[in-house]
C-alpha positions as CSV (number, residue, x, y, z in Angstrom):
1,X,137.3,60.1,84.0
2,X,138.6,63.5,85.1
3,X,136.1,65.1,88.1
4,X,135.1,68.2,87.3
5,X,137.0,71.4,89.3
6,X,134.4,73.7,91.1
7,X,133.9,77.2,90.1
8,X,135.3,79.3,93.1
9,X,132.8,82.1,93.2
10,X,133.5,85.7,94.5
11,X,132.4,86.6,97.8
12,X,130.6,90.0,96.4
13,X,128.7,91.1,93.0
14,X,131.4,93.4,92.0
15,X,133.6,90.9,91.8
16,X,131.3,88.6,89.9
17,X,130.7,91.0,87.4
18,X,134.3,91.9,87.3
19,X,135.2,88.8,86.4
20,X,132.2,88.2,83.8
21,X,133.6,91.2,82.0
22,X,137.5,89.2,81.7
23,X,136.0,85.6,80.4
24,X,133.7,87.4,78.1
25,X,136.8,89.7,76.6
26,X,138.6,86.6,76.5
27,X,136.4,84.5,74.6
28,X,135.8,87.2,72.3
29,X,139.8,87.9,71.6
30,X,140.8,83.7,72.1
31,X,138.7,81.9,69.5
32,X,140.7,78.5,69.4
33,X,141.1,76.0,72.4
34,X,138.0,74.0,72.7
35,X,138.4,73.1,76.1
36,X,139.5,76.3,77.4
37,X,135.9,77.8,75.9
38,X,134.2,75.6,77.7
39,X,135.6,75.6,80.9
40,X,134.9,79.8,80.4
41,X,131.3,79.4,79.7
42,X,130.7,76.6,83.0
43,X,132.5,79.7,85.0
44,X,130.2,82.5,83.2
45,X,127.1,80.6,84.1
46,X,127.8,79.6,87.8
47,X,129.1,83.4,87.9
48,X,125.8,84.5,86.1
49,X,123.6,82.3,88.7
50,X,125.2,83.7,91.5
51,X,124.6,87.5,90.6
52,X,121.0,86.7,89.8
53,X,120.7,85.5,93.0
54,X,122.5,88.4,94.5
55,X,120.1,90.9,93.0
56,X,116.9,89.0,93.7
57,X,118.1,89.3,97.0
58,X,118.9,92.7,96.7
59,X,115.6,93.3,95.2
60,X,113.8,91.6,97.7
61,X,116.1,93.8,100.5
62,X,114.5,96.9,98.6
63,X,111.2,96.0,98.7
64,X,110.9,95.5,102.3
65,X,112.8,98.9,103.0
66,X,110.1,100.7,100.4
67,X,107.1,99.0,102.4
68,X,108.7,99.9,105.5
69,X,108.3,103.6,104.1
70,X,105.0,103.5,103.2
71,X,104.1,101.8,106.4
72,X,105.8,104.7,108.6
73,X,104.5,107.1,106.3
74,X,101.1,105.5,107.0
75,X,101.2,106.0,110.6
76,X,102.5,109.4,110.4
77,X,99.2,109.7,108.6
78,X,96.8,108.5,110.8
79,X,98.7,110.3,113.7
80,X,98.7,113.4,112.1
81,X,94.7,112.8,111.3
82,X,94.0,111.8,115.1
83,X,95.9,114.9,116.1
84,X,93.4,116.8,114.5
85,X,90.3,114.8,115.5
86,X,91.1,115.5,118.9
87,X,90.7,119.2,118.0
88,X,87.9,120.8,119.1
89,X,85.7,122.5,116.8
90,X,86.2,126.5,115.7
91,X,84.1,128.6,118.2
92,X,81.6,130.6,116.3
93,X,82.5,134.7,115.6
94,X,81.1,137.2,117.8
95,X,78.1,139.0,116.3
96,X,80.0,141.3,114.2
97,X,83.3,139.5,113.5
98,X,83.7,137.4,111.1
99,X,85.0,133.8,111.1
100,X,88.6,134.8,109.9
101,X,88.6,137.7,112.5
102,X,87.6,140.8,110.2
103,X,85.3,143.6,111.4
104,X,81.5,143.4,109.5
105,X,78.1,144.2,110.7
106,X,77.0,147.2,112.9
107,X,81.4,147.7,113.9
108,X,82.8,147.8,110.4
109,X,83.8,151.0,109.5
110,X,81.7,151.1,106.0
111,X,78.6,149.9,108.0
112,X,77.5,154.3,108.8
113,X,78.5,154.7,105.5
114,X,80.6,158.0,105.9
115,X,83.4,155.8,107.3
116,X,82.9,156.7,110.6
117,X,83.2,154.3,113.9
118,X,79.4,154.2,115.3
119,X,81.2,154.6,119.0
């Protein structure tokens, strides 16, 4: 009994796919030799096994890059938030300013109600 020849597999997914895309255009334009066919279809699935197993690892390359993200982007987070924690709280207007710095009260201009300054 004849032993079997391994499938040489490509060294990158390109090259995989590459060469899926030839055995599949040659079975579909050589319909006749038997053993030929099946020798094709032993090299498509070893060729189809190792891509899947190139993108789960891909897959799995991407995930820990996109949790890697969210992590960082988690810290950033919580630094920004202890940043302002340590903050300390808005002083209180002085009688007749308001919080955002505007004139109101006694010192706004509207207060004497001819638009005069009471100074």
């Amino acid at each position: 009994m004849a032993k079997k020849a391994a499938v040489k597999l490509p060294k990158d997914f390109g090259s995989a796919r590459q060469r899926l895309d030839e055995i599949l255009a040659e079975l579909e334009n050589d319909g006749g030799d038997i053993d030929r066919l099946a020798e094709r279809i032993k090299e498509a699935a070893a060729l189809i096994r190792f891509c899947r197993e190139r993108l789960g690892s891909a897959r799995a390359e991407v995930r820990t890059v996109v949790a890697e993200l969210d992590a960082d982007q988690q810290v950033e987070a919580t630094a920004t938030a202890s940043v302002d924690d340590d903050r300390p709280p808005p002083q209180e207007a002085p009688p007749g300013v308001s919080q955002d710095g505007d004139l109101n009260g006694p010192l706004d201009p509207g207060a004497l109600g001819d638009g005069s300054l009471p100074f």
